[in-house]
N, C-alpha and C positions, 0 to 999 in steps of 0.2 A: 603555407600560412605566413603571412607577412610578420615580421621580426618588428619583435617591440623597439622604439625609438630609444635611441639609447641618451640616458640624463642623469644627472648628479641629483639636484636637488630641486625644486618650485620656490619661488619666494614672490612673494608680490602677484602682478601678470601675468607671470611667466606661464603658471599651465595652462591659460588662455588661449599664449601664444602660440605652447604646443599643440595644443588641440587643433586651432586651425593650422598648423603644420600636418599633422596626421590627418586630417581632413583631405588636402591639398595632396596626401599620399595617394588616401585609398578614394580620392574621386580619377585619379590617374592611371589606378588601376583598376578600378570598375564601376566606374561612372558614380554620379550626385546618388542613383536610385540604391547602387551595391552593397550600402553599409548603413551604420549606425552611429547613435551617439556614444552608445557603451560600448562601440566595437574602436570609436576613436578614442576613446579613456582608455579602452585596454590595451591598443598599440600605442601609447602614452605610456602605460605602467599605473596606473592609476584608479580607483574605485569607478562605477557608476553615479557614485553619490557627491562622491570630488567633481565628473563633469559636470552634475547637473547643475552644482554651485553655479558654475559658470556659465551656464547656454541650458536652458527653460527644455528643449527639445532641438533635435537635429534641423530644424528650419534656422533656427535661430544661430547652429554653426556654420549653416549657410551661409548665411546674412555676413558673420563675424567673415569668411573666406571672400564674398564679395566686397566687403568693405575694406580690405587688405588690399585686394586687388584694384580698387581706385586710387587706393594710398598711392602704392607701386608704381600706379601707373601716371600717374600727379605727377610725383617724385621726377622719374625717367622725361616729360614731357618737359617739365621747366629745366632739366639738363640738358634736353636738347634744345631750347629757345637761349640760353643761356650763350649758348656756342653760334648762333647765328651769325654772320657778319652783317655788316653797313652799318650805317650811320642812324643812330634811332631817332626814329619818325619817318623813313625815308623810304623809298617803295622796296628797296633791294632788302634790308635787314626785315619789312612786313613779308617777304614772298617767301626770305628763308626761314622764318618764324611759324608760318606758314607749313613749309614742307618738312620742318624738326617736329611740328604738332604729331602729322604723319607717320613719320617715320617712329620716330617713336613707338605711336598704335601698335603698329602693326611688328614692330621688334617686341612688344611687350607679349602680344599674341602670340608669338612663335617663342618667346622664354618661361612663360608661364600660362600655356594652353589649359589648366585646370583651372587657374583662378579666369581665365576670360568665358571660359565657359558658364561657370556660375553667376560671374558679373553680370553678362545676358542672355542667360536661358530661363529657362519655365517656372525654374525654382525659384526666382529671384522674387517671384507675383507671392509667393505664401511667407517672404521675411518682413522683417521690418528695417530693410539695409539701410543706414544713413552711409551715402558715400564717403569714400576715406579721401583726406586733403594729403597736399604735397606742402612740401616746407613752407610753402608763402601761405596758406592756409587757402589755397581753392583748390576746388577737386577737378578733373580734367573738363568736364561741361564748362565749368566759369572760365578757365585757360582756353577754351577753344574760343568764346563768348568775345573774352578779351581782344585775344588773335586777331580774331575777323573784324572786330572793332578800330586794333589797329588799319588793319589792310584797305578798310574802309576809308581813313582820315587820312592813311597816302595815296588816295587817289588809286590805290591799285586794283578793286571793287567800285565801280558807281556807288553812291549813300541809296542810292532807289532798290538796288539789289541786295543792300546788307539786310532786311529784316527777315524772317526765316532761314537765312544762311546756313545757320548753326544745322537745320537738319537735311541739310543737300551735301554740309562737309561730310558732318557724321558719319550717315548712312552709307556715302559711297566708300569710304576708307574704311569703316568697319565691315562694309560685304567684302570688299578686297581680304581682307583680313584673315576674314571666317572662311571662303574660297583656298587662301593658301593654309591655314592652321590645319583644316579636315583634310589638305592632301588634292583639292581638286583641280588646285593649279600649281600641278610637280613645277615648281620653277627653279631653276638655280639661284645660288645667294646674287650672283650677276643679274641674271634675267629678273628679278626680284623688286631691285635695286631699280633697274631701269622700267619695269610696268610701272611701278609706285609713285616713280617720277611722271609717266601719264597719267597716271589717276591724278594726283594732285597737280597737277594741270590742268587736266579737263573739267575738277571743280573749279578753279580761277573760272576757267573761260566761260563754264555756264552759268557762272555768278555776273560776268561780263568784263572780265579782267582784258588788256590790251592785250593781245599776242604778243607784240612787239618790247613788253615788258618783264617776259619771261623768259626762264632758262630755255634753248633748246632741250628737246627730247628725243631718243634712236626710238628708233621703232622697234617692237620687242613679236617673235614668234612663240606660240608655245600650243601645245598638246594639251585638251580635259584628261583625265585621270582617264574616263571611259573611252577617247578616241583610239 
């Protein structure tokens, strides 16, 4: 039986925050379907009647864990554009802006596999999630939005190829993602390091980025989970 979360006192938001805490537990240990909303009040310490204050039904603590989890991941993504180098407006600080969006992703994937789960799986269609923002107040959609907006105005994208971009970055970097989170591509944190650097690459170039403008990339070997 999983051990109640251990706490002083609630004041304010706080059992909110525990809630989606214990949420974030016991979806880790048995999935979004495994549990409940009074089974995360009572690994809280807390009534049924205290959660419901807070979250209407378990969809709704859904919502509360996916909406954590964009915060999160907001957060982590402008820390990584933060640290990019070159000169701003420049093609070199657009392409590593670019690859910290990335990187980022998919390190947030692999630190908190519970909240990426909920952020895009099945359950997410029965919430009412408003995504959570990162200190500047956009949530990673508008940060990506931005991004390629830059990449676009240094020339490092053609402007013919920025409209829909957003869902050729997305898609490829979040199945990369989802790929290594569930295990299907055992990769080491090396081997990891260097596919991701092809991946975002290979979006540059199908966007129609210059080769010539970009970092080299090694070439990376690796095994499915089932080969």
């Amino acid at each position: 039986m999983t051990p109640p979360l251990e706490r002083d006192s609630y004041h304010h938001g706080d059992l909110r925050h525990a809630l989606v805490e214990a949420a974030v537990k016991l979806i880790a240990e048995r999935g979004a379907e495994g549990f409940s909303l009074r089974e995360a009040g009572r690994l809280v310490g807390v009534s049924p009647t205290a959660a419901y204050r807070h979250f209407a039904d378990k969809s709704a603590l859904l919502g509360a864990v996916a909406s954590d989890g964009f915060s999160r991941l907001a957060a982590a993504m402008e820390k990584g554009m933060a640290r990019a180098p070159g000169a701003a407006g420049g093609p070199e600080r657009a392409v590593a802006r670019m690859a910290a969006l990335g990187e980022a992703y998919v390190d947030f994937a692999l630190r908190h596999p519970s909240h990426f789960r909920i952020m895009f799986g099945p359950w997410l269609r029965e919430t009412e999630c408003v995504p959570g923002v990162g200190p500047s107040g956009k949530d990673p959609f508008q940060l990506l939005v931005e991004t390629l907006d830059e990449a676009a105005a240094a020339g490092v994208i053609p402007a013919e190829a920025r409209a829909g971009a957003e869902v050729v970055a997305w898609s490829t970097v979040h199945g990369f993602a989802a790929l290594v989170v569930d295990g299907t591509l055992p990769l080491s944190a090396r081997e990891r390091a260097a596919a991701l650097r092809r991946v975002l690459t290979g979006v540059l170039l199908a966007l129609g980025a210059d080769a010539s403008r970009l970092p080299p990339v090694e070439a990376v070997k690796f095994a499915t989970r089932c080969s």
